[in-house]
Steps between C-alpha positions, in 0.01 A plus 500: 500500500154374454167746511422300847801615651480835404153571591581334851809732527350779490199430709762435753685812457071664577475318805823538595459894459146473685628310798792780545250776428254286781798474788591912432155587509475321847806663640332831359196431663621537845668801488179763484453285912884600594573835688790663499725425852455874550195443555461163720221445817649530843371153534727389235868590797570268730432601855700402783206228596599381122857496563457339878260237362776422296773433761272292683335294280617263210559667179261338224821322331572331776160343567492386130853375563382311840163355259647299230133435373397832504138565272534852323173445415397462866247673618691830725270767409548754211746765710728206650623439132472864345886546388563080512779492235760257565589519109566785510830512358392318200195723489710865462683337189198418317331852665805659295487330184105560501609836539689578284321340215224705555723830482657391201236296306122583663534842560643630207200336326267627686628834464461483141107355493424797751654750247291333208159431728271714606447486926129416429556212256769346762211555786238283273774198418538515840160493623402246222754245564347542884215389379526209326726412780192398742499173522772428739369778725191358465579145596705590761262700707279216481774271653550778820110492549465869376190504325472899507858497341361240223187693445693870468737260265228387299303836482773748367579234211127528410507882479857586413472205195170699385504930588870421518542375168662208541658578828731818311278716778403438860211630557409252784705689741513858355089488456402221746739502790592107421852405610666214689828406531697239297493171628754238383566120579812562707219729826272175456787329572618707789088561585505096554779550707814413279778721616742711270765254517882699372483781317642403112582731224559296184676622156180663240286487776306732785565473856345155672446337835537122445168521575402804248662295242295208509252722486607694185508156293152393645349859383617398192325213439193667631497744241265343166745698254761196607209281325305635239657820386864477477497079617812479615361211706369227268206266617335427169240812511454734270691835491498849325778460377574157403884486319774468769739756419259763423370434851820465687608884330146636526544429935838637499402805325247576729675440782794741349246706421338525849867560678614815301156653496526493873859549554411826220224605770745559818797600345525772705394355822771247464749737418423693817520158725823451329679838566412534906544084590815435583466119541254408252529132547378516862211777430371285210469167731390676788220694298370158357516288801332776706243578160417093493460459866267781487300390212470164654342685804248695319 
């Protein structure tokens, strides 16, 4: 085999590894938003006006049935598509498999970096690779017209990449009160009025809209570490680092990196969700459709 080959083998075999670690990370993600059906809002049952509604009026099936051209990206209002998932057959096989490679491959490694690192060195990684991660937030509070948001954005990435040393500490929000919430490509999509389209779980990665997952690949070209740090996207300009393969294993490690340091940090949590949800598939798409209509809102 020549060196070529080898070196490209294995920097598949990284990114393979950081795209699984990516999608179980996503699914894990979700789960600290699920409740336990012990413990679901009243609003949550149908009431007879539900049920009688139902009777009387068309079911949603049959009016996509009786609209051959039907938009899922048409504009219906955030609500009117919450639980839209006509794959959703499809979607509970790939749910499973996600699932199951995180209990046997992503947890287990987790659990072993949380018995070898210390809660406070997890907490800076953390916080430091939500740092340098501000560029996409940035950008895409400019694009929803939310120049407080940018602002807050830009001032706790002054002050937590200075007192916080490098971002390991976040001092802008335990010492200043600066916080805002995470703003991605796929709520300036829905702020511009894009709707959620189906709900789609692929293999390796998190839970999407069809919307949310244009989004995720947009945020990703947003980000300058696609470009001059680890240039996975190659225009000519200059780059940290320059040679190919050490680029393409430095981004997967850091993205493998990112997913079990999390996943370490709510082991617990998850375990709880786990043990009192009886159908996990349906809590984990209802928490994220519910969390991204909200955050869409805010």
């Amino acid at each position: 085999m020549h060196p070529w080959a080898s070196k490209s083998a294995c920097c598949g075999i990284l990114v393979a590894l950081a795209i699984g670690a990516a999608g179980c990370a996503g699914f894990s993600e979700q789960l600290p938003e699920v409740q336990s059906n012990r413990s679901l809002p009243l609003t949550s049952l149908p009431t007879q006006e539900k049920l009688l509604a139902q009777v009387q009026e068309p079911s949603e099936q049959d009016a996509l049935e009786e609209d051959e051209f039907y938009d899922p990206f048409e504009k219906e209002g955030e609500a009117g598509l919450e639980e839209y998932d006509p794959w959703g057959p499809y979607n509970v096989v790939v749910f499973e498999f996600n699932y199951q490679f995180d209990r046997f491959v992503v947890k287990p490694a987790a659990q072993a970096y949380d018995f070898v690192m210390p809660d406070l060195v997890q907490r800076g990684l953390s916080n430091a690779l939500h740092n340098i991660a501000v560029v996409p937030r940035l950008f895409n509070n400019l694009f929803q017209g939310k120049a407080k948001g940018a602002g807050l954005e830009v001032g706790r990435f002054l002050i937590n990449s200075t007192i916080g040393v490098g971002g390991l500490f976040d001092p802008a929000k335990s010492e200043f009160g600066l916080e805002t919430p995470v703003e991605d490509f796929g709520q300036t999509l829905g702020v511009y009025g894009v709707g959620p389209g189906p709900y789609l779980i692929l293999p390796f990665f998190p839970p999407f809209t069809l919307r949310d997952a244009v989004g995720y690949v947009a945020d990703i070209f947003l980000d300058p570490y696609t470009y001059f740090v680890f240039r996975n996207v190659r225009l000519g300009q200059p780059a940290l680092v320059e040679h190919e393969d050490t680029a393409t294993i430095g981004a997967a490690g850091k993205r493998v990196g990112e997913i079990v340091n999390t996943r370490s940090l709510n082991l617990e949590r998850f375990e709880d969700v786990e043990e009192t949800t009886v159908d996990l598939y349906s809590a984990v798409r209802n928490a994220y459709l519910q969390k991204r209509a909200k955050a869409i809102l805010e």
